[in-house]
C-alpha positions, 0 to 999 in steps of 0.5 A: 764365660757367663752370658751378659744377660743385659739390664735388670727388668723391673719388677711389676708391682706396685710400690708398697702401701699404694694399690691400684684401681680397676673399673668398677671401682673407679666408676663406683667412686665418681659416682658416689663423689658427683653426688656429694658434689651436687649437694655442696654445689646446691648449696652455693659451694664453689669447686677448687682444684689445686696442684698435688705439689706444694711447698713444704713451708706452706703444707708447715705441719710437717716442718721437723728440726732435721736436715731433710724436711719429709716426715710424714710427707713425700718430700725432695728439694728443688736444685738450689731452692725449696723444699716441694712435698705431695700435699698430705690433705686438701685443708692445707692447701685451701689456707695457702689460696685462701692467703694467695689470693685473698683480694680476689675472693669473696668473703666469706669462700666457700668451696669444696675439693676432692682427690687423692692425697699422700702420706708417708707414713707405715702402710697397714691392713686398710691403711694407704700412703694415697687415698682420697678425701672428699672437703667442704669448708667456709673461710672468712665467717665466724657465724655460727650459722656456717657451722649449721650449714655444715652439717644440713649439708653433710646429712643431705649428702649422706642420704643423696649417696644412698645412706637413709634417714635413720642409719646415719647420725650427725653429732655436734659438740664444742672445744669451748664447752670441753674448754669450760670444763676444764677450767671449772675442773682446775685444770685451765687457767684463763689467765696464764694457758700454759700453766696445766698445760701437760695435765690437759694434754693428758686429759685430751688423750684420755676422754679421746680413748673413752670408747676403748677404755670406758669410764673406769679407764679414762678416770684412772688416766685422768687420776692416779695413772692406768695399767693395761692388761700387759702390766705396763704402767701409765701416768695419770694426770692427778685430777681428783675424784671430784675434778675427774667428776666434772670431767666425766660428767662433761662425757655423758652429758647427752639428754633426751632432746638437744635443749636438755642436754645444754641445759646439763652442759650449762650446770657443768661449764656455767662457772667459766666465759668461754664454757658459756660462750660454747653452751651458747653456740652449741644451743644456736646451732641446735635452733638453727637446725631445728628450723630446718628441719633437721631434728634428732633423727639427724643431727644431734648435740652429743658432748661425747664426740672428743675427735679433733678436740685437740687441733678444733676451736670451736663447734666440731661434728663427726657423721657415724653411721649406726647399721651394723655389720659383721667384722672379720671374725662374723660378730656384729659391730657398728660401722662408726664415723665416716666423716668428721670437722669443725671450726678450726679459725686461724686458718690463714693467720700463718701466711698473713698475720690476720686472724681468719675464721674457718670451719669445715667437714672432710668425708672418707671417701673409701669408709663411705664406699664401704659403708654402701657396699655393705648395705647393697647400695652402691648406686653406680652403673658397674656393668661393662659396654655391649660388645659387637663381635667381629663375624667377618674380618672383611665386615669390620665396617658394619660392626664399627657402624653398629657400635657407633648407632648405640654410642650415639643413644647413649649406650656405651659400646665397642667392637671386638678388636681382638683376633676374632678367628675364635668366637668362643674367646670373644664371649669369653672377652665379653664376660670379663668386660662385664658385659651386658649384651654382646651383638652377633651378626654373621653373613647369614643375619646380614642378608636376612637384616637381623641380628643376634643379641645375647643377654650375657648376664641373664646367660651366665644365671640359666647356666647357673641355675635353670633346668634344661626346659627352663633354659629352652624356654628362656633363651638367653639370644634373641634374633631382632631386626637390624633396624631396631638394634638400639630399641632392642639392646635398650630394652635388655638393658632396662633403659627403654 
């Protein structure tokens, strides 16, 4: 008879599409997310925390025809009551409590949120069911001016996190000038909006591809139709050559300076009110800016930004970074876009009924942190704490009292509290730590008043590359006075 092996253990691993996080990575985080955070908080932004749960009529996007509600969110239904769903942005959440609480607010609000987010969605290589974002958005003005703000702020954050005037570029364009455009082209009626509503639908999808296809494949799109390399064929939207002509000249309107290029955007969408209307914002927010201070070398007007032209309604910016890199087959590339918003109004209308203006920027927080590990400037303090190692089981309490002098100066420190009968484990505990220092003190140090400090990492490099002489003329311990322990792990630490 079989042996009852008794219950199943459960596998370790984490559920597919998540990972997990260690130390240096996390600090890395925080530290890249306080900085961002001191900019928007310098800039009068508030912080917001909202629960990860929220109810999936108010998250709305995701409310499907089917009987379980959870496409695209990680949903389940309360007993006898709503549908609840892990938020899949923090955008959502800011129009529930802008709604909720819109009699306690100011108005305008400006806050800024950071923290993780979920999405059911299919994983893939780089591409995770939680991540974080990294939000700063104004409700409640329709000021240009607020769109202006977005943008100094999301370049002073780049350069506060270590991404240098000249690597970066913030582009500005606007959906009313694309707006514009299409009405000039035929394919919008101001009049009645649903009509070429699937020719327009075409055309967005198609300039949103003109990185990958270029112009000959977007014209084909937007004319006759396109088929790919594979032989499959796609239906275009029928505009004619001439029509597709406004609609590529719309694409590569940039100019030298930010007021020839409104200039070329107003020839383009002149012939339509809400093209000029965005002309004119796009030229306010260029003068805005430029009395700042933050010129071309910044922050530019570029019609050719098409992301989000679809969900925006007014100016939208993207921040792309234009250092290269080398991909995984060692050819160069640029790095690309790190950031992206708009003006997305009707925010809260869906809770209240009222109109609300809005505008904002959301950072990707592990394409920024890429973004510095490729370029060496992650600014993060990633080394572990100094390890005091345990000498005499019987002396625990001198080690604990050590470690408590360099916690209180500000050191991080810890006790070994492993087995300490092997001391070779210890060190080997302490490179794993990352440790800087470890603080060595037998009874023989004890009843001299010194202790021994041994610089791990300057340690691990001689071994790794000096000479025998080198190594006796540069030891790696040092023995120092008891009383000056702090002094000393400070000045191996660089913080003397």
């Amino acid at each position: 008879m079989a042996k009852d092996k008794g219950p199943r253990r459960p596998r370790a691993e984490t559920p597919k599409g998540f990972r997990d996080y260690f130390g240096a990575e996390v600090t890395e985080r925080k530290a890249m997310l306080d900085k961002i955070a001191a900019v928007y908080h310098r800039y009068g932004f508030d912080p917001l925390e909202t629960s990860a749960v929220e109810t999936v009529e108010a998250l709305g996007k995701f409310l499907p025809d089917v009987d379980r509600p959870n496409d695209g969110v990680f949903a389940w239904q309360e007993e006898d009551s709503d549908w609840l769903a892990l938020r899949y942005d923090l955008t959502a959440p800011l129009a529930r409590v802008a709604a909720q609480y819109r009699n306690d607010l100011p108005t305008p609000y400006r806050r800024y949120a950071m923290g993780p987010v979920w999405r059911n969605e299919k994983p893939g290589p780089g591409r995770f069911r939680q991540f974080y974002q990294c939000d700063a958005d104004t409700v409640g003005s329709g000021s240009v001016a607020a769109d202006a703000e977005i943008c100094a702020m999301l370049a002073d954050a780049l350069e506060e996190v270590g991404i240098p005037r000249g690597d970066y570029v913030v582009r500005v364009n606007n959906r009313k000038v694309l707006n514009g455009v299409m009405e000039v082209a035929g394919v919008l009626d101001p009049a009645d909006p649903s009509k070429f509503e699937h020719e327009r639908g075409i055309v967005m999808r198609a300039i949103d591809k003109i990185d990958r296809l270029g112009d000959a494949g977007v014209r084909a799109l937007i004319g006759a139709g396109r088929m790919d390399d594979s032989g499959d064929y796609t239906k275009g939207a029928g505009l004619s050559d001439s029509q597709a002509d406004v609609v590529l000249g719309f694409m590569s309107a940039r100019r030298d300076t930010g007021a020839e290029t409104v200039a070329r955007l107003r020839e383009l969408a002149g012939g339509s009110a809400v093209g000029t209307e965005g002309v004119d914002e796009l030229e306010k927010i260029a003068e805005l800016l430029d009395a700042q201070g933050y010129g071309p070398d910044r922050i530019v007007i570029d019609p050719a930004v098409v992301r989000g032209l679809g969900y925006y309604t007014g100016p939208v910016f993207e921040a792309e970074l234009t250092f290269e890199i080398l991909d995984e087959k060692g050819r160069p590339r640029q790095f690309g876009s790190v950031a992206g918003g708009g003006r997305y109004d009707d925010l809260v209308k869906r809770f209240t009924g009222q109109s609300v203006p809005a505008t904002g920027v959301s950072i990707g927080v592990d394409r920024l942190l890429a973004a510095l590990h490729a370029k060496g400037r992650v600014q993060a303090d990633t080394r572990g704490p100094v390890v005091v190692t345990v000498m005499d089981r019987d002396r625990m309490a001198d080690y604990q009292k050590m470690a408590t002098e360099l916690r209180q100066a500000g050191i991080r420190a810890e006790v070994y509290l492993g087995n300490p009968k092997n001391f070779g484990n210890q060190l080997k505990y302490a490179d794993k730590r990352n440790s800087p220092v470890a603080v060595i003190q037998g009874g023989d140090e004890a009843e001299r008043g010194v202790v021994q400090l041994k610089d791990l990492f300057l340690g691990a490099k001689i071994a790794a590359e000096a000479s025998h002489e080198e190594w006796k003329s540069q030891p790696a311990q040092t023995e120092v006075p008891r009383a000056d322990l702090v002094t000393e792990v400070r000045r191996l630490l660089g913080t003397a």
